[in-house]
C-alpha positions as CSV (number, residue, x, y, z in Angstrom):
1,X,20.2,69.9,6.3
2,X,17.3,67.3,7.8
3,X,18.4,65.0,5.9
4,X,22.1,65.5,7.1
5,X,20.8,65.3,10.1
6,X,19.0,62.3,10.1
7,X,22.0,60.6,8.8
8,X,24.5,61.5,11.1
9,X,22.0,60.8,13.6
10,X,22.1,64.5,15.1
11,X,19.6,67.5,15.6
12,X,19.1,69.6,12.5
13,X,19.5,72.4,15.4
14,X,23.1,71.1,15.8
15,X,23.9,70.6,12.1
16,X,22.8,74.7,11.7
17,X,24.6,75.7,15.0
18,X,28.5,74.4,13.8
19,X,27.8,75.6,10.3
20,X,27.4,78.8,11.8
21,X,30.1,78.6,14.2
22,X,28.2,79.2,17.4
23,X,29.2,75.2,18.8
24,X,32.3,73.6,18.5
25,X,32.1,69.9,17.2
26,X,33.3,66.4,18.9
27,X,35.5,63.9,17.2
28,X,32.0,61.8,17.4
29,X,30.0,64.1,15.8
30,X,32.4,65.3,13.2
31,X,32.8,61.5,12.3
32,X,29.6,60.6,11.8
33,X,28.7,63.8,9.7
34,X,31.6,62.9,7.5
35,X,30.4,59.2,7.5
36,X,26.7,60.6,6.3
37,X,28.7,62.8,3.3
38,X,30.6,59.8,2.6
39,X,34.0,61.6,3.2
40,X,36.7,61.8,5.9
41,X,36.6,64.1,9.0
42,X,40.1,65.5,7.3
43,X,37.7,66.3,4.8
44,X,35.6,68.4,6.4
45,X,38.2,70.7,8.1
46,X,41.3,70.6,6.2
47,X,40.1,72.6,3.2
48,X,40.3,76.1,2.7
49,X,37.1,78.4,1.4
50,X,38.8,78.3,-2.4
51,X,39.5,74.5,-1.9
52,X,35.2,74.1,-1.0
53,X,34.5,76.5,-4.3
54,X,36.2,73.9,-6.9
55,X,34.3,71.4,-5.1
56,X,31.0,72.7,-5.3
57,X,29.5,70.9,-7.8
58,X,30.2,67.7,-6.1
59,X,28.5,68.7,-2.7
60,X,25.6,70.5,-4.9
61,X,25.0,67.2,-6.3
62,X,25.0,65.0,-2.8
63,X,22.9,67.8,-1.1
64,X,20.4,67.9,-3.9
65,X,20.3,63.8,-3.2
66,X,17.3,62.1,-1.0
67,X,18.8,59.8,1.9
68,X,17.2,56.9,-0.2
69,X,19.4,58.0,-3.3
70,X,22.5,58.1,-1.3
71,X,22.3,54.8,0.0
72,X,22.1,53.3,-3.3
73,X,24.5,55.4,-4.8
74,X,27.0,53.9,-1.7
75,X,25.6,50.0,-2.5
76,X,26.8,51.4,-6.0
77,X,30.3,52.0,-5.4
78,X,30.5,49.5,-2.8
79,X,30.0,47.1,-5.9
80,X,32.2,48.6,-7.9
81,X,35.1,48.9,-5.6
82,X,34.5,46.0,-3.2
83,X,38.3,45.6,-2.5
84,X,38.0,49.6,-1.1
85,X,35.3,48.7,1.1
86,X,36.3,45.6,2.4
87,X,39.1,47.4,4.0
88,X,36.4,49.2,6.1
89,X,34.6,46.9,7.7
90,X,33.1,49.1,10.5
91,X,31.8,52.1,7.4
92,X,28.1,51.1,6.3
């Protein structure tokens, strides 16, 4: 959760508070904590609980990351697929 936090450049307070429920989110916020999961806002809040379950494995794996890994791992696939990211410009 801190290192959510860091990256999507909010409290860890906050990050606890709309998991819980207890604050609504912005179109800002929910942006940039999509943008620090590297997946879209739609992501986020389109899916139901069964939807989340089958992909578990996949958030396990980016929550058990470091912030370091994660950046390498998107300078990865940003080398791979530099016609996918060339499209988004403003996404670093």
């Amino acid at each position: 959760m801190e290192q959510l936090a860091e990256a999507a450049g909010v409290t860890q307070g906050s990050i606890s508070q709309l998991e819980r429920g207890q604050i609504n989110y912005t179109q800002p916020t929910l942006e940039a904590i999509a943008k620090a999961l590297f997946c879209s806002p739609a992501d986020l809040i389109m899916h139901t609980p069964d939807h989340a379950a089958a992909d578990d494995w996949m958030a396990r794996f980016f929550r058990e990351r470091s912030l370091d890994e994660l950046k390498r791992i998107e300078q990865m696939l940003r080398a791979a697929f530099p016609e996918e990211t060339a499209l988004k410009t403003n996404h670093k």
